[in-house]
C-alpha positions in Angstrom: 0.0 0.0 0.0 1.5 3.6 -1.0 0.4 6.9 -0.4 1.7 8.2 -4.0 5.2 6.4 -4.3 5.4 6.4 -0.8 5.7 2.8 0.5 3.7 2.2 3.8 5.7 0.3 6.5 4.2 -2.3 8.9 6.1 -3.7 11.6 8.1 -1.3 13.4 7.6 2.1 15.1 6.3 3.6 18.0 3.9 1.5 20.5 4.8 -1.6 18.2 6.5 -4.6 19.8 10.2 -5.4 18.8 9.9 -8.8 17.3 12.1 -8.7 14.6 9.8 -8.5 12.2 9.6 -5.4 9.5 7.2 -5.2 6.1 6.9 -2.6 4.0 4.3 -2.6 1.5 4.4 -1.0 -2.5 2.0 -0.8 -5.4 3.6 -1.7 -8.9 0.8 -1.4 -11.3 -1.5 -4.1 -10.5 1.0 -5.7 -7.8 1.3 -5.4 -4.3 5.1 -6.0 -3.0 5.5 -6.9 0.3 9.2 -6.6 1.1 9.9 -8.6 4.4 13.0 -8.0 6.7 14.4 -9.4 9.9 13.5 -13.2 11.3 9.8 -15.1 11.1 9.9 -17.8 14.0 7.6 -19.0 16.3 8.3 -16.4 18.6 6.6 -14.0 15.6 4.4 -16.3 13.3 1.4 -14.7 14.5 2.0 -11.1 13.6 3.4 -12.3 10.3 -0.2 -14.4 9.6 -1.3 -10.7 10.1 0.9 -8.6 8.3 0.4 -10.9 5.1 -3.3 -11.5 5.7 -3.9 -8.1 5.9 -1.7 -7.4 2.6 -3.7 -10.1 0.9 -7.0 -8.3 2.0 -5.7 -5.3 0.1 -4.6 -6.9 -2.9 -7.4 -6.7 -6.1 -7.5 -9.4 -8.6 -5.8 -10.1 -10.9 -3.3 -8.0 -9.6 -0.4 -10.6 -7.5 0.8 -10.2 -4.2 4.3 -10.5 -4.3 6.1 -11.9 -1.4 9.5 -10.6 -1.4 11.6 -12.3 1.5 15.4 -11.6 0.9 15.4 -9.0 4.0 14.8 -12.3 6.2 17.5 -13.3 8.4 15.6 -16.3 9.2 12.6 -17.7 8.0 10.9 -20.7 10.1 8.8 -23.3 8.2 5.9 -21.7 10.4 6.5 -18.6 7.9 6.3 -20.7 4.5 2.7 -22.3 6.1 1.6 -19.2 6.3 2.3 -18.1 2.6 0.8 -21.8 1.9 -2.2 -21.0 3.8 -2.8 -17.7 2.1 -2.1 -18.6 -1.1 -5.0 -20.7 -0.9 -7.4 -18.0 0.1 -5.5 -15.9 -2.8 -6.3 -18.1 -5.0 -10.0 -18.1 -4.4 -10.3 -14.4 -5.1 -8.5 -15.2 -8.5 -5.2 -13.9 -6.7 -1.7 -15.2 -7.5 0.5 -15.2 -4.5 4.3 -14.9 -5.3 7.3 -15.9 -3.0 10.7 -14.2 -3.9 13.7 -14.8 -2.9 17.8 -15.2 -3.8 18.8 -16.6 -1.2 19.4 -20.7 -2.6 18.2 -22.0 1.1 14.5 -21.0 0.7 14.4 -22.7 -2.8 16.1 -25.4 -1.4 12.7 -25.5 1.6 10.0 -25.0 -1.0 11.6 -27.7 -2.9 12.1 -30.0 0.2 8.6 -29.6 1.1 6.6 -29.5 -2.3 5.9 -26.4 -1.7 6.4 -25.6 -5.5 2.5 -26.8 -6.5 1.2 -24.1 -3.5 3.3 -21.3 -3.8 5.1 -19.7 -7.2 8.4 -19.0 -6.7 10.6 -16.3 -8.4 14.6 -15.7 -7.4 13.9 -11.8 -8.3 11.7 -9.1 -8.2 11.6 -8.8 -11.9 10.9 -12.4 -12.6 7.8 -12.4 -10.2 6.5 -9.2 -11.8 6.7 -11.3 -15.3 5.0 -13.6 -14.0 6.5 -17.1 -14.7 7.2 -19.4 -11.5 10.5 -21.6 -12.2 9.7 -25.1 -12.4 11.8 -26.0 -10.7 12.9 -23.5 -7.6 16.6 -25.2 -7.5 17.5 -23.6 -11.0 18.7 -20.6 -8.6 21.9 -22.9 -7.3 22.3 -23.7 -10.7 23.4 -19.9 -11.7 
């Protein structure tokens, strides 16, 4: 969500509780980017379920909401549940929900677990925005 270009941050700030958790959400054309920094653990599942609930909620079809994690420290397999979980409800509304990310370990998790036929999977922003999922989310150790 912007005001103008202005991207809207979720997740830090005053009277907000410091769980390592920061989101800040941008418009690109029909896209909603959710750029995701610091650690999603147990500790900090629940305010994550929010945070990309609530950008789903925002996020018009057929416009995707893009799930850009290469901010994350850490990301617990409580956090790729989520995206599973919400990718479902996404794609109810006719909604594509997209997880990005460089780093080889999370394609390396979303292969590990199948999560390729729930979630689609770009190693870049540019790729996601495209629109074609790889296959295959290993081709990024491949490069």
């Amino acid at each position: 969500m912007t005001t103008g270009d202005r991207p809207v941050r979720l997740g830090d700030g005053p009277g907000l509780p410091d769980d390592g958790l920061r989101v800040v959400l941008e418009r690109s054309g029909a896209a909603l980017l959710v750029h995701a920094g610091g650690s999603v653990d147990a500790s900090n599942v629940m305010v994550w379920r929010r945070l990309v609930g609530e950008a789903a909620g925002v996020t018009t079809a057929p416009g995707p909401l893009i799930i850009e994690t290469n901010g994350l420290e850490f990301m617990g397999v409580c956090a790729f549940a989520v995206l599973v979980e919400e990718s479902a409800r996404c794609r109810s509304r006719g909604i594509t929900l997209c997880l990005v990310s460089g780093q080889p370990i999370v394609a390396r998790v979303v292969t590990a677990a199948g999560l390729h036929a729930e979630l689609s999977f770009f190693a870049d922003l540019d790729e996601a925005l495209g629109g074609s999922p790889r296959e295959d989310p290993e081709q990024l150790n491949s490069r």
